[in-house]
LONUVO-917673 format. One line per 10 residues: number of its first residue (from 0); their letters; for each residue x, y, z of N, C-alpha, C. Coordinates in pm, whole numbers, plus 50000, padded with zeros to 5 digits. Layout:
% LONUVO-917673
NUM = A = X Y Z X Y Z X Y Z | ...;
//
This chain:
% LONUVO-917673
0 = XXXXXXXXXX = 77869 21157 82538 77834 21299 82544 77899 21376 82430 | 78037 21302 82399 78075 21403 82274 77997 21393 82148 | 77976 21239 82099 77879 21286 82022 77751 21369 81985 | 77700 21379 82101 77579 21441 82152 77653 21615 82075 | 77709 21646 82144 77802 21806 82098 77830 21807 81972 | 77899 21700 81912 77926 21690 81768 77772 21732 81660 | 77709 21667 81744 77567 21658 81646 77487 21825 81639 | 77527 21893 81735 77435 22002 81781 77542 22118 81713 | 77600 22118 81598 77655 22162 81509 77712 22318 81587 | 77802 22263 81653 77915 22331 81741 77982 22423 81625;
10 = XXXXXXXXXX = 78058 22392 81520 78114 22495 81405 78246 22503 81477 | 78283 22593 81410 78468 22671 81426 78403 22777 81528 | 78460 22780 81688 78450 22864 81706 78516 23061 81707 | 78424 23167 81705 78472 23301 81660 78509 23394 81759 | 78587 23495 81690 78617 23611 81821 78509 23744 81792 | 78469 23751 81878 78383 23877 81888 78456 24031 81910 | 78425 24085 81892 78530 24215 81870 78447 24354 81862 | 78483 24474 82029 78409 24570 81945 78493 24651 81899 | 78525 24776 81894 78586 24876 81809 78557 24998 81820 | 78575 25083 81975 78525 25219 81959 78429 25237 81982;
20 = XXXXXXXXXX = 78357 25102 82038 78194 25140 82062 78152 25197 82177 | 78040 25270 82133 77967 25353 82192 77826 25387 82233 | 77719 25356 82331 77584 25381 82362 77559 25465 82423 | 77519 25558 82415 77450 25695 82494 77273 25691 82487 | 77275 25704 82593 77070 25698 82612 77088 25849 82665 | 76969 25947 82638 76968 26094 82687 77073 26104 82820 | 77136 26210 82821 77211 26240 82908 77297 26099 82981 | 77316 26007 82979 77400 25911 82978 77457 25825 82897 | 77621 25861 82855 77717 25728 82826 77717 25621 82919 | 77657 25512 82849 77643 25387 82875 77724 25312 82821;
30 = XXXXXXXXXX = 77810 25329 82707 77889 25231 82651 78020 25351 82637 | 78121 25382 82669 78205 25514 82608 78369 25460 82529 | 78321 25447 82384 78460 25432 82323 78580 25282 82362 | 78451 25171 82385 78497 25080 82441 78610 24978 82292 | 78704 24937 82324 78767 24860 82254 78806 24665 82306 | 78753 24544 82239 78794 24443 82349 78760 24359 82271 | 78817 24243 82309 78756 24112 82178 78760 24025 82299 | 78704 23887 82260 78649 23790 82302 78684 23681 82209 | 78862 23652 82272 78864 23519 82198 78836 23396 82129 | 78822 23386 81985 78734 23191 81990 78708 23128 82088;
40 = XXXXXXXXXX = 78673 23058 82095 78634 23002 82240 78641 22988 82404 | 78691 23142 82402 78701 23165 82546 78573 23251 82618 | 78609 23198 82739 78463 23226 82855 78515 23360 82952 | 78456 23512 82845 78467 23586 82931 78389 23629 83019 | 78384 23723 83131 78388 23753 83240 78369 23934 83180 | 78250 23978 83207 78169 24168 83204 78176 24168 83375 | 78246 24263 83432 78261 24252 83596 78218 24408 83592 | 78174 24453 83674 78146 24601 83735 78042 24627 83809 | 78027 24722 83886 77910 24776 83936 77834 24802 83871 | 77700 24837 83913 77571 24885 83883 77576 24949 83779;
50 = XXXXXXXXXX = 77519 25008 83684 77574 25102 83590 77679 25155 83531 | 77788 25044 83499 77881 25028 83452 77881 25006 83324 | 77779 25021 83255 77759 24953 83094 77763 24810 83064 | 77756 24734 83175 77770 24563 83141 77701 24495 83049 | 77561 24529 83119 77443 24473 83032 77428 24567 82862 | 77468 24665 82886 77402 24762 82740 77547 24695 82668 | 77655 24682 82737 77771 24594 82600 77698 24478 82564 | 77644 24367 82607 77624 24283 82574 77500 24257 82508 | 77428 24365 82519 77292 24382 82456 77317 24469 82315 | 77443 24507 82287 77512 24544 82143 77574 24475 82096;
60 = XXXXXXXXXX = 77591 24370 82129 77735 24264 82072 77560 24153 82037 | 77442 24164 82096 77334 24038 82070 77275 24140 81951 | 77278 24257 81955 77213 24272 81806 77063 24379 81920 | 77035 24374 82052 76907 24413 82085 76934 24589 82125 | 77089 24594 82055 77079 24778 82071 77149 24818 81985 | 77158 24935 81925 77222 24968 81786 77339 25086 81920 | 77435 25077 81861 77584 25205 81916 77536 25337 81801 | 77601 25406 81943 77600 25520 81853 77718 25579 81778 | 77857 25504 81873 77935 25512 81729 78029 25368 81739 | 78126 25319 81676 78199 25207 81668 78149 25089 81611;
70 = XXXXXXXXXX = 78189 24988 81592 78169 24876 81531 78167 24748 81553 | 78093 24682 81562 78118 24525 81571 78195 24458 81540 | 78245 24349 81543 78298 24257 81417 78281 24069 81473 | 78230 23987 81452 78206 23847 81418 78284 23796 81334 | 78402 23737 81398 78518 23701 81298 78566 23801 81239 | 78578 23825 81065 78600 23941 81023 78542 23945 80941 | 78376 23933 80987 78262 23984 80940 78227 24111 81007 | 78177 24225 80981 78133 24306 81039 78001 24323 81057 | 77975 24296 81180 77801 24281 81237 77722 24360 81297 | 77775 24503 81244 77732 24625 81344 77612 24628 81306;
80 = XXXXXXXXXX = 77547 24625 81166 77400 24614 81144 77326 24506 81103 | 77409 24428 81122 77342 24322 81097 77186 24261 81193 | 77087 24212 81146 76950 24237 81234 77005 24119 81354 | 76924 24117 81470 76935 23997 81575 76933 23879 81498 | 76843 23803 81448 76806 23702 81382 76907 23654 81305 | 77006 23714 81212 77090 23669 81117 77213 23678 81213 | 77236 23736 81362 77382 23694 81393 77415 23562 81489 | 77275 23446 81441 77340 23325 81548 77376 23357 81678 | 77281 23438 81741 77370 23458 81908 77277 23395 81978 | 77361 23358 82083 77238 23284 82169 77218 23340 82352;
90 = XXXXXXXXXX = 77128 23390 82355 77127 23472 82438 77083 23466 82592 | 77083 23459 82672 77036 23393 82778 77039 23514 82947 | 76888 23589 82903 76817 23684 82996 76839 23658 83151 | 76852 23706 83184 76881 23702 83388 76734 23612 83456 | 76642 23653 83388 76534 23562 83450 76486 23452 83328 | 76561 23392 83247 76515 23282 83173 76463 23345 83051 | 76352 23401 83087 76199 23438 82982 76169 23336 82953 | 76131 23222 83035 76107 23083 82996 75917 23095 82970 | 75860 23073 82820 75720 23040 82814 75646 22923 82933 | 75582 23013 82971 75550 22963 83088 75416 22862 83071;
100 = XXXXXXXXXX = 75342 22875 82935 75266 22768 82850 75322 22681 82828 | 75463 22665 82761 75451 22581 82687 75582 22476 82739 | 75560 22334 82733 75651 22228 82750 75823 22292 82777 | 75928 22209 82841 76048 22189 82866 76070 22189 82691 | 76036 22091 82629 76098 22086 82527 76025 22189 82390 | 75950 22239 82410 75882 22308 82299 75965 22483 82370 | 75986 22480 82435 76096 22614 82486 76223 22586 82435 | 76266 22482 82449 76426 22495 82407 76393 22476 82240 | 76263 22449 82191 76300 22423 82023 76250 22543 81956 | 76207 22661 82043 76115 22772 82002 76231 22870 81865;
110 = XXXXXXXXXX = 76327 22896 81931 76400 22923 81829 76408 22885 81707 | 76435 22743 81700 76443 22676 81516 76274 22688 81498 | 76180 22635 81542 76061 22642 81501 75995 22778 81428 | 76024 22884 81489 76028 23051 81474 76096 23105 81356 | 76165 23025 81313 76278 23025 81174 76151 23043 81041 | 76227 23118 80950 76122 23079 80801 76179 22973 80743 | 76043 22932 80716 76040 22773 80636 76165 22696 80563 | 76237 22817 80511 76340 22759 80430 76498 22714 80505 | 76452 22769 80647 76572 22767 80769 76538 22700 80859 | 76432 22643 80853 76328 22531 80999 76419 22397 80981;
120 = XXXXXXXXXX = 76470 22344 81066 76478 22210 81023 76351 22102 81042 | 76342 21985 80932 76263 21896 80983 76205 21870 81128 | 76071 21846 81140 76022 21864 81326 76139 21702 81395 | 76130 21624 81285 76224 21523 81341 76332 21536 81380 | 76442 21624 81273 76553 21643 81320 76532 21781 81462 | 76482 21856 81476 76420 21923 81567 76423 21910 81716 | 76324 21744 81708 76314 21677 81833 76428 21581 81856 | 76532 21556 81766 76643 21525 81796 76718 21608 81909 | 76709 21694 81839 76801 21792 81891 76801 21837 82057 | 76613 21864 82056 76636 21899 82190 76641 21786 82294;
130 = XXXXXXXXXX = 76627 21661 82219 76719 21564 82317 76829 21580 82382 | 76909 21599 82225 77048 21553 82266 77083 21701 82404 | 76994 21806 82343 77074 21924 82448 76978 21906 82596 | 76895 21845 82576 76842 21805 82737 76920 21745 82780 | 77011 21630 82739 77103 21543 82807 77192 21593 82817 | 77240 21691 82720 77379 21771 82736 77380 21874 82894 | 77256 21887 82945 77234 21998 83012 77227 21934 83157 | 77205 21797 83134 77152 21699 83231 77043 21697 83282 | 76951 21711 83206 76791 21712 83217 76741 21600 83107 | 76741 21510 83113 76727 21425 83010 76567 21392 83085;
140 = XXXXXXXXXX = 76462 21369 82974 76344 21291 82961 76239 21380 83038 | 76276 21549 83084 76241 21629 83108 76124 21739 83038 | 76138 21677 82909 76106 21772 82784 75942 21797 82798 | 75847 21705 82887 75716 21710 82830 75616 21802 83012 | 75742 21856 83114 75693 21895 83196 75706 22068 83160 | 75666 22145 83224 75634 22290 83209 75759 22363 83319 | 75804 22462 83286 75856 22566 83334 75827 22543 83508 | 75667 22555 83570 75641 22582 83697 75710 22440 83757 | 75718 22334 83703 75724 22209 83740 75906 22173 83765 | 75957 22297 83743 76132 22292 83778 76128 22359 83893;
150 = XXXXXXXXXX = 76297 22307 83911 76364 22427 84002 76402 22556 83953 | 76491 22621 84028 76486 22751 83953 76660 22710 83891 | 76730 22630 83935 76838 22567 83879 76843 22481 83698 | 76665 22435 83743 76676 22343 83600 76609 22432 83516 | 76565 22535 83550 76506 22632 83474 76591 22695 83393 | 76730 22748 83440 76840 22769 83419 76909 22695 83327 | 76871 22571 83325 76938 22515 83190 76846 22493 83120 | 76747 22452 83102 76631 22479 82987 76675 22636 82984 | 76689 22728 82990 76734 22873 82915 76834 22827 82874 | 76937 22801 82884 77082 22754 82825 77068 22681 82762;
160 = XXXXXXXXXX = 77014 22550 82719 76970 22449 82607 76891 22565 82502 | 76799 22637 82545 76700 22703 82443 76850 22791 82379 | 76909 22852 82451 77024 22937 82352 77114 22840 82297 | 77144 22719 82313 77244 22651 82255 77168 22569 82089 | 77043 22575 82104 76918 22510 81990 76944 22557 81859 | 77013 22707 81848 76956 22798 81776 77158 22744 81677 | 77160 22670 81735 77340 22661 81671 77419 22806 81647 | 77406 22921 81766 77479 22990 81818 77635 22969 81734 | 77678 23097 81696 77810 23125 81687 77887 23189 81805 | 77825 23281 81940 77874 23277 82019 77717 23307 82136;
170 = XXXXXXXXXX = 77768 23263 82278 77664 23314 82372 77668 23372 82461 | 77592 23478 82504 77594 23571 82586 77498 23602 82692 | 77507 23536 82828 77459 23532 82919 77464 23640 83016 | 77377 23712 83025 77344 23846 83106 77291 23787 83260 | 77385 23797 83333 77333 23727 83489 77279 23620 83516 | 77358 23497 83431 77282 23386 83430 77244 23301 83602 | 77347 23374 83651 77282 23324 83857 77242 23378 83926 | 77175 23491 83838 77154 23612 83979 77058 23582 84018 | 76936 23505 83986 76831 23426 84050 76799 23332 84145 | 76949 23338 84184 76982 23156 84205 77012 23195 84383;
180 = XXXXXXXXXX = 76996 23126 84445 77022 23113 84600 77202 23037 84607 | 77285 23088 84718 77425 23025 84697 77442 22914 84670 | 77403 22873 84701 77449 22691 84707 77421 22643 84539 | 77307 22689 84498 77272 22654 84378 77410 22704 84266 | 77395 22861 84310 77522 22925 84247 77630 22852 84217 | 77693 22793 84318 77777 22747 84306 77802 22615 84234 | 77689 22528 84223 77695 22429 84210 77661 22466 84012 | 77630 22507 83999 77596 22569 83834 77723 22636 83749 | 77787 22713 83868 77914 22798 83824 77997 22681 83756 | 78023 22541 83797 78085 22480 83761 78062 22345 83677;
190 = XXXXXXXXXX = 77904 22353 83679 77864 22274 83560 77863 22382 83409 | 77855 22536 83441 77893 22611 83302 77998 22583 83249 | 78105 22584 83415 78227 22585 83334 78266 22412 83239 | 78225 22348 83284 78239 22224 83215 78174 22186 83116 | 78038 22264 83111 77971 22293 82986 78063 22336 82857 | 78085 22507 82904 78168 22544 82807 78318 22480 82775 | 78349 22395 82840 78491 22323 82781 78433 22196 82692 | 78316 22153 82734 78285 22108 82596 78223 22116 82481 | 78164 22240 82518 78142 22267 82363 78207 22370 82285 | 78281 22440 82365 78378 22503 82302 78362 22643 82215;
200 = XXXXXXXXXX = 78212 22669 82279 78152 22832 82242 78244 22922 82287 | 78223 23058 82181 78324 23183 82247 78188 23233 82347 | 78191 23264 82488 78131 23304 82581 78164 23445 82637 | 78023 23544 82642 78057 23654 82735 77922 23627 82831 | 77995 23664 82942 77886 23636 82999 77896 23798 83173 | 77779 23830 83163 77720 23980 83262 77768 23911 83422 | 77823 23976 83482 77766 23961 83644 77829 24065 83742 | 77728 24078 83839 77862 24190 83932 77879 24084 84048 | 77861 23990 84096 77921 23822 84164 78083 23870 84133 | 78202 23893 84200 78324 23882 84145 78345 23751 84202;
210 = XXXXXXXXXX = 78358 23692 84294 78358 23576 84314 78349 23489 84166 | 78223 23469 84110 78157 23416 83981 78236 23446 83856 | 78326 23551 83845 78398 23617 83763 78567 23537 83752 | 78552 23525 83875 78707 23512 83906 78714 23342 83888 | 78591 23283 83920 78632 23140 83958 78600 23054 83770 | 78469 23160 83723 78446 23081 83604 78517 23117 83504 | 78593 23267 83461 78615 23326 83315 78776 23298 83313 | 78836 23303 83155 78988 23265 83100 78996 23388 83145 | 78919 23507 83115 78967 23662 83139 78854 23780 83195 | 78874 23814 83239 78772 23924 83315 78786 24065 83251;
220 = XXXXXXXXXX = 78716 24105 83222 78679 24237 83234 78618 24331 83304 | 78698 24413 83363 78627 24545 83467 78577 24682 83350 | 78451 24682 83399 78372 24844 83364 78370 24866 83435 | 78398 25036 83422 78343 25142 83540 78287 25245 83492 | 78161 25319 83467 78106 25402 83381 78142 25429 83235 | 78067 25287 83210 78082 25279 83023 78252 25283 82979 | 78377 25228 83090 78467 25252 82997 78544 25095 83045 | 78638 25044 82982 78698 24923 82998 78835 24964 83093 | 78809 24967 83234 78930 24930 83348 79058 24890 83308 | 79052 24728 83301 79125 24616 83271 79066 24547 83242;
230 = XXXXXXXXXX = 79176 24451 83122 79136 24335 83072 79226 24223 83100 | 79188 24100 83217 79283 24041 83203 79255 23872 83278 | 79373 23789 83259 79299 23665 83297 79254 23683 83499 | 79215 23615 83560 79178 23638 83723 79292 23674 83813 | 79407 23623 83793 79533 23644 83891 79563 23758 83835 | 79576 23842 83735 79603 23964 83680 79529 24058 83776 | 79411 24048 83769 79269 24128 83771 79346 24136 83966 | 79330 24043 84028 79335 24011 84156 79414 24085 84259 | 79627 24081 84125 79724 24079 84197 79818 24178 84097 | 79758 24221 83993 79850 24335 83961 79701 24398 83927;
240 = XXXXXXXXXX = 79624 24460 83977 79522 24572 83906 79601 24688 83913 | 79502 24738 83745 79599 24868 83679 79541 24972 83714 | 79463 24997 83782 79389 25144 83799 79382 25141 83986 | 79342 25232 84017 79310 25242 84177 79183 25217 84137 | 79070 25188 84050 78910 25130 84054 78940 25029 84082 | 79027 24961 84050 79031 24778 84030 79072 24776 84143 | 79165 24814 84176 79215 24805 84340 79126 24795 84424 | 79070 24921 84413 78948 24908 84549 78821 24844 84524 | 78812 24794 84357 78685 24739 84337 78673 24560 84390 | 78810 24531 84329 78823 24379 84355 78890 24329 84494;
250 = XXXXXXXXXX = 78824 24219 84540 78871 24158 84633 78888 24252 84786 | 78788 24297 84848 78702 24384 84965 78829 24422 85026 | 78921 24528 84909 79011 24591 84957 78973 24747 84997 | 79022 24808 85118 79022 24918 85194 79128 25041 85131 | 79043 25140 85126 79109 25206 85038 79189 25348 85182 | 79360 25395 85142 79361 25437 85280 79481 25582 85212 | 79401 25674 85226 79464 25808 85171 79596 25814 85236 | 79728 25805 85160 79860 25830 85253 79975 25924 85175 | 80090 25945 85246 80170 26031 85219 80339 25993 85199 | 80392 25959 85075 80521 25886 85088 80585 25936 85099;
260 = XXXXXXXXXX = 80710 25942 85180 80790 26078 85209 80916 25955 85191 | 80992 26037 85128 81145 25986 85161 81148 25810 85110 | 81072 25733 85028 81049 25635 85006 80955 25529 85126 | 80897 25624 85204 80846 25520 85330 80677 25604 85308 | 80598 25524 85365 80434 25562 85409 80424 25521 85555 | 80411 25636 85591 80388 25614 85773 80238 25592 85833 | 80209 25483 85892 80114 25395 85893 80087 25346 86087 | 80031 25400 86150 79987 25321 86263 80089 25341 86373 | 80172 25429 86370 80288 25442 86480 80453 25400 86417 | 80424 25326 86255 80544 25225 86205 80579 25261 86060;
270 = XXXXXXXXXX = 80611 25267 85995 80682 25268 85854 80696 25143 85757 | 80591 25170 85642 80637 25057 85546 80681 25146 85407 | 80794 25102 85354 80861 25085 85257 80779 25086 85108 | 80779 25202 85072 80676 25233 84957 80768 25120 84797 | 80718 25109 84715 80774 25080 84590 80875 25180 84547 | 81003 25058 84474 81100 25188 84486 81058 25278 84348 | 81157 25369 84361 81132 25477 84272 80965 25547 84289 | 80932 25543 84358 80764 25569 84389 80761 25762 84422 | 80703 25796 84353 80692 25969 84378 80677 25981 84521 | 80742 26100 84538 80653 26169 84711 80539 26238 84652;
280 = XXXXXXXXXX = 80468 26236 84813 80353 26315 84822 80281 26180 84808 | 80122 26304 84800 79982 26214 84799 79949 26125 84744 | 79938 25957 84789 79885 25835 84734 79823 25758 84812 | 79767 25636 84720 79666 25547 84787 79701 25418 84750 | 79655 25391 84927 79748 25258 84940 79598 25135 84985 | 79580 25028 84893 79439 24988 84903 79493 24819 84969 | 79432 24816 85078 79449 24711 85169 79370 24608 85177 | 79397 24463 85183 79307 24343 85175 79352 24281 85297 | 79262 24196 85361 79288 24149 85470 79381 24015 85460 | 79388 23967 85343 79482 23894 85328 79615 23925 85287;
290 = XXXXXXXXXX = 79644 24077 85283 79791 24142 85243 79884 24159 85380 | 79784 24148 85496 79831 24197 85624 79866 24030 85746 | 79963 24083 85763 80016 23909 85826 80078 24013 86008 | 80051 23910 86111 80084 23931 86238 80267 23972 86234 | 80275 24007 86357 80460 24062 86343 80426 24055 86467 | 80596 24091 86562 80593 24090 86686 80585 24187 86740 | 80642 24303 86632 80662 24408 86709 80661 24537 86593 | 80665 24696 86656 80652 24751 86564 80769 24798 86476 | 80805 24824 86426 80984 24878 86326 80923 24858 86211 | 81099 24946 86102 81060 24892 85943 80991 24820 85928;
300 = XXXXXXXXXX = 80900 24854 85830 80825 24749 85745 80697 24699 85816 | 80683 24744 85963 80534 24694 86019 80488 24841 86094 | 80354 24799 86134 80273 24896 86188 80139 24865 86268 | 80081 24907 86380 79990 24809 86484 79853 24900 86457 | 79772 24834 86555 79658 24907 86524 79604 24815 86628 | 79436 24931 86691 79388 24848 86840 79286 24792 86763 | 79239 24647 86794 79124 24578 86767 78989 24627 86802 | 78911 24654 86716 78765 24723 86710 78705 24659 86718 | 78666 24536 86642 78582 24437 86620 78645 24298 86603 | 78580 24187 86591 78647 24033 86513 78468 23996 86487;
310 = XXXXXXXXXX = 78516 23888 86381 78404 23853 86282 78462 23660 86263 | 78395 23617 86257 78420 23477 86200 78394 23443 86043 | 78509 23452 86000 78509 23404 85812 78570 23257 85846 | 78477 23166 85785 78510 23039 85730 78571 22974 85844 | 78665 22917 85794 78775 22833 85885 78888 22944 85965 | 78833 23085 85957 78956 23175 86016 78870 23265 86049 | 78931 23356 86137 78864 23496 86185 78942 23589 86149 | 78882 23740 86192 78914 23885 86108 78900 23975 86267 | 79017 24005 86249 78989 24145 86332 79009 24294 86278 | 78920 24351 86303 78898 24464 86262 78991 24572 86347;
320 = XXXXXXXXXX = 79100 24649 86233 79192 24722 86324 79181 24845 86315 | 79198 24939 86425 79206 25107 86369 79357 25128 86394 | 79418 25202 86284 79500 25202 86285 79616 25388 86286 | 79462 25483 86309 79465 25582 86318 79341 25693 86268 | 79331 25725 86403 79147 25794 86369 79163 25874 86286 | 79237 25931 86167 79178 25994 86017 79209 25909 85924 | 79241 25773 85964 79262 25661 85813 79105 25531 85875 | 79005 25469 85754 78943 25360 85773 79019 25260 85825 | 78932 25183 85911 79001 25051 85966 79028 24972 85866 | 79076 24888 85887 79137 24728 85814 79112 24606 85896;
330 = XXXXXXXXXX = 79142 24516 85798 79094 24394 85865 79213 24287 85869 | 79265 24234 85934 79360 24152 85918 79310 23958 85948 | 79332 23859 85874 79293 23753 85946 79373 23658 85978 | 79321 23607 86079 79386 23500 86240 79330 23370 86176 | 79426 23296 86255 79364 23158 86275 79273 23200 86392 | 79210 23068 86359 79094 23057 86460 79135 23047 86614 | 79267 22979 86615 79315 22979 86793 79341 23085 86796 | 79362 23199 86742 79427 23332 86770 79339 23432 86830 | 79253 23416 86984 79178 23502 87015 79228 23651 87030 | 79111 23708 86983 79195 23846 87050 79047 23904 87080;
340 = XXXXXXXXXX = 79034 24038 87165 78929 24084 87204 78964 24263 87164 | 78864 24341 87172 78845 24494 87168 78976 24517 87284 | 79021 24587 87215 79148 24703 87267 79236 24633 87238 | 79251 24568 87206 79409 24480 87210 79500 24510 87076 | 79621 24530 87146 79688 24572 87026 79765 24482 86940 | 79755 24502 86808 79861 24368 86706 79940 24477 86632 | 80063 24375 86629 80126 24487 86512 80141 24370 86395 | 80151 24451 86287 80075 24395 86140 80217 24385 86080 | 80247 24334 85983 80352 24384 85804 80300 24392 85703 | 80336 24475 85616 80248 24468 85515 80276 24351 85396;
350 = XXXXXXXXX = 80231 24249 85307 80256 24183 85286 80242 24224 85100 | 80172 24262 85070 80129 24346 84922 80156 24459 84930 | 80147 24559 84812 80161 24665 84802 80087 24735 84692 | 80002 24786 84710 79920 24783 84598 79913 24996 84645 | 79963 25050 84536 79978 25184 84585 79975 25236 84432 | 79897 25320 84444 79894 25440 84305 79919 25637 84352 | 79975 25662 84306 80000 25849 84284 79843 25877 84273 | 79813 25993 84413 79686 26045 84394 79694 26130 84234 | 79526 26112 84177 79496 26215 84043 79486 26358 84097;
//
């Protein structure tokens, strides 16, 4: 297989870099004054909600939108105007755009074929090629069936072979699973990632999946209306987030308006122990069900709450706690022997602390 990679003229891989950039469509910043690079060969991670600028960054870094202010850079080439065609990117659309005429293998070679004459390679060396990246993809001997005649998994890599054809300097995949049913998801998430460790492309790649974010990228990036959150590898992103967005964006944490008085936040009948040196007054204290662990009783450092609901996650269950009718419930999780039913009271500790000074 390495040779196979060797042959499909992999190169030195580059850092992508923007600089201040900026997209505005009438009355919306879509991109606002963003700054961020994308290591040589590392596999990042565009994380945010809906209209966060994910897709319009990455549709400026492929060349298919011009900024309205800031700059590119491709190594330390500067590629802000440079046309699509001359920046080697290889690009790979949320639904494929797979030609639905034409052959497995006449899709992944459409790129070099589309080239002017003086940039085409030989049709021989050509059909080399999309050998070797059918096998690279694990679709080998696939090349002479049509688009309808896949799954929507192998479809998925015929798009990823067609962007890898074009001998890409870096690639940028805009929701490459959002098509995909879980199981498939998953099972792809980790043939990318083994993909990209061998060929050793610099990768950005779109999704709002945090799951998908966290399990495939060296580093993640959070948007939140056209601006860059944090930048950082997954345990960063997870377990020190720098903003109260990240807090409440990542990992189905509960966000719970409180009041630190005297170094303590009074919580459920009990007192936990704010961060020291932590201002008084108004802050927010954002809760995950895995920050909250059982106690016996209530004092320092814990606080109870009556069971509302329970839910079955995985190999464990969740009970849903109120912990005072003007704060949202929380969820805390049990082992599975740990029944508990509506009304019943637990007292909790807090186990994280994830607290910011209200703006």
């Amino acid at each position: 297989m390495a040779t196979h990679t060797s042959e499909l003229g992999r190169g030195v891989p580059i850092a992508i870099t923007a600089e201040g950039l900026a997209k505005s469509f009438p009355g919306v910043a879509a991109v606002n004054g963003i700054d961020l690079q994308v290591k040589p060969g590392e596999l990042m991670a565009l994380l945010g909600p809906s209209g966060s600028g994910k897709t319009t960054l990455l549709r400026l870094f492929a060349g298919l939108e011009s900024p309205t202010a800031g700059r590119i850079l491709f190594g330390d080439e500067d590629a802000t105007d440079v046309p699509v065609r001359e920046r080697r990117v290889g690009f790979m659309f949320q639904h494929y755009a797979l030609f639905k005429h034409m052959s497995v293998a006449d899709n992944v070679a459409y790129g070099l074929r589309v080239r002017p004459r003086r940039l085409r390679p030989p049709d021989a060396e050509i059909r080399k090629r999309v050998d070797n990246l059918l096998e690279l993809v694990q679709l080998p001997g696939l090349g002479k069936r049509y688009p309808a005649q896949l799954s929507g998994g192998q479809r998925q890599r015929v798009a990823l072979a067609r962007a890898l054809a074009v001998e890409p300097r870096v690639l940028l995949l805009d929701e490459p699973f959002g098509a995909l049913d879980a199981q498939v998801r998953r099972d792809l998430r980790r043939w990318l990632r083994e993909l990209h460790d061998r060929t050793g492309h610099t990768t950005l790649f779109v999704t709002h999946d945090q799951e998908e974010a966290l399990e495939l990228a060296d580093r993640v990036a959070i948007l939140n209306r056209g601006r860059l959150e944090q930048l950082g590898p997954p345990d960063d992103i997870l377990d020190r987030p720098a903003t109260p967005f990240v807090a409440g964006f990542v990992g189905d944490a509960v966000r719970l308006p409180v009041t630190v008085e005297e170094g303590w936040i009074s919580l459920g009948g009990g007192k936990v122990p704010a961060p020291f040196q932590f201002p008084a007054g108004a802050a927010e204290l954002f809760i995950r069900p895995s920050d909250l662990a059982l106690a016996h009783a209530t004092g320092h450092g814990t606080f109870s709450g009556t069971v509302v609901g329970t839910r079955r996650v995985g190999a464990a269950r969740r009970a849903e706690l109120s912990i005072d009718q003007n704060l949202p419930s929380v969820e805390v999780t049990l082992p599975l022997e740990h029944t508990v039913v509506k009304g019943d009271e637990l007292h909790v500790s807090l186990l994280t602390m994830r607290l910011f000074p209200t703006r």
